[in-house]
Steps between C-alpha positions, in 0.01 A plus 500: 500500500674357197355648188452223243555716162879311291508912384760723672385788584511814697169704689644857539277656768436880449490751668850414619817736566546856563223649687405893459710554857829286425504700135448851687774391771776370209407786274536734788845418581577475089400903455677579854797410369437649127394821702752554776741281364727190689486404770146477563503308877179262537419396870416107478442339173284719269292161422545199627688343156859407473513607160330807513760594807776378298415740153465788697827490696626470144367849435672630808249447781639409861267302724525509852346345800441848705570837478827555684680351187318780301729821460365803677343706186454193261236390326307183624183330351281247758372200387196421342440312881480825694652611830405631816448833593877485729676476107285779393644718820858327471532610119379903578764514753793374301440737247416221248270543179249252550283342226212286595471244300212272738200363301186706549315175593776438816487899560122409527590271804684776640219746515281191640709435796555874567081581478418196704763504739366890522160385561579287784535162350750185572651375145549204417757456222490189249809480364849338521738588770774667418422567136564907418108559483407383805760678665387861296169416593564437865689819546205695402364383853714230710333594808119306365668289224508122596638263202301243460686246199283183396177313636714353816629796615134646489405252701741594790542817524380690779406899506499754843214667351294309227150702547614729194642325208598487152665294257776604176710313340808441292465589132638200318393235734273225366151553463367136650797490809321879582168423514606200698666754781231689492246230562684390820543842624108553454389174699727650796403863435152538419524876478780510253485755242584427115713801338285749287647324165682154437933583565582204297619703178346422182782365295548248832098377455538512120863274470325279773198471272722408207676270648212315651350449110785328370592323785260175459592458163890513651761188551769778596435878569784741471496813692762746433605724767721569761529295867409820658238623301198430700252515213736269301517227796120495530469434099649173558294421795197547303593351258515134716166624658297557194581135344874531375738196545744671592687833434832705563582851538808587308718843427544411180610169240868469715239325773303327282548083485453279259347214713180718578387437175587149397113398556373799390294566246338856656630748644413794630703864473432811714696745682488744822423853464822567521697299225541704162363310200851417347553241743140328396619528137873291622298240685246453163821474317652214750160335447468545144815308465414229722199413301249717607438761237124530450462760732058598616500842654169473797375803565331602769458905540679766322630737697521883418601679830794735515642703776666853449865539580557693842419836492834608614673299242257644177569854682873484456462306127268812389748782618790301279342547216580766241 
């Protein structure tokens, strides 16, 4: 809908940006290399943000796509996304010092699928295929995992054994899109099982929540993020969903396009959980210029929740100093 205020003028949804995880995973590899010095070798992108990748291979990390471009006896940090058990087994036998940089709330997954899978139960995974949580996850137990992605693939997909089942999910996939899934799977499974606590995270729920209060008052929402940051991708999506004209993911002011905001009057700032708040401040800027300077912070929740580096990591960082 076309907001009818002549005043330019920005909604800047918060919470928005780093989450407690993605700053754990970036600081992580930032005291790896401070602490065993360059190179630091990351498997897969620490977070899924161009320009976080890009600042740390400035400071002499080396991403890679698997382990057998590691070094045997180098130092390598997994991503905030997790892995399977396989890279866990793969890194021990190459010698390599491994840091584990997954999110507690994915490593909560993990131990999910392990203790059900245990317990006798076929999984099924909501989540993306392909994308390097689903794949962590799955590796925890492939054998009673089935991937289940959106509502239509819910609808089709069959199961050998579907007397003992439970659901998990994705961390950063939309809140609406999974309870959608999960409503399909229930009309066709009647005894499906809901997971002891909601694996959506809570800075996923809380920038879809933010999002969803500006995004009436919108003409044009801008999400900034990366095209494979899932979290980031949904933002946008919401966005459209919860009442905004339109909107765009971007990486940063080098995407952004002047046309979008000919008819504007509103619009509407956020960012994924992994995007530092930098490139917010560049895209304000752009804005600012264009006419849009009165800038309204919305609030919905503060958050407060930090996660402790990885206990190897603050090990090794204690015995350096004096």
């Amino acid at each position: 809908m076309m907001t009818m205020s002549t005043t330019k003028r920005v909604l800047l949804a918060a919470p928005r940006g780093y989450c407690a995880g993605v700053d754990r995973a970036v600081t992580t590899v930032e005291n790896a290399l401070e602490t065993y010095g360059e190179p630091v070798y990351v498997r897969k992108q620490i977070v899924h943000n161009k320009f976080v990748v890009a600042s740390l291979e400035a400071r002499g990390a080396i991403f890679v796509d698997e382990l057998d471009e590691v070094p045997a006896g180098a130092t390598v940090v997994f991503s905030a996304h997790g892995v399977s058990p396989t890279v866990h087994v793969d890194a021990a036998e190459r010698g390599l010092k491994a840091i584990d940089a997954t999110c507690p709330l994915v490593t909560k997954v993990h131990a999910e699928a392990r203790r059900f899978a245990a317990e006798g139960y076929q999984i099924l995974l909501i989540g993306h295929e392909g994308h390097e949580e689903v794949v962590g996850t799955t590796g925890e137990a492939p054998e009673v995992i089935t991937l289940v992605q959106d509502p239509a693939d819910a609808s089709t997909v069959e199961l050998a054994h579907p007397d003992k089942l439970i659901w998990l999910s994705q961390t950063t996939l939309s809140v609406d899109e999974t309870i959608a899934t999960v409503d399909v799977l229930k009309e066709r499974f009647p005894n499906l099982v809901a997971p002891p606590s909601d694996d959506i995270c809570y800075a996923t729920q809380n920038r879809q929540a933010a999002v969803k209060a500006i995004a009436p008052q919108c003409d044009v929402v801008i999400v900034v993020g990366s095209g494979n940051s899932s979290n980031s991708v949904r933002l946008a999506e919401v966005a459209v969903e919860a009442g905004a004209s339109t909107s765009y993911r971007v990486d940063g002011i080098h995407e952004l396009e002047e046309q979008w905001f000919a008819q504007a009057s509103t619009v509407g700032l956020t960012s994924g959980a992994s995007v530092p708040e930098t490139l917010v401040d560049d895209v304000l800027r752009w804005l600012a210029e264009r006419g849009f300077a009165d800038v309204e912070e919305v609030t919905t929740t503060v958050e407060k929740l930090t996660f402790a580096l990885p206990p190897e990591l603050r090990r090794d960082m204690k015995a350096q100093q004096p």
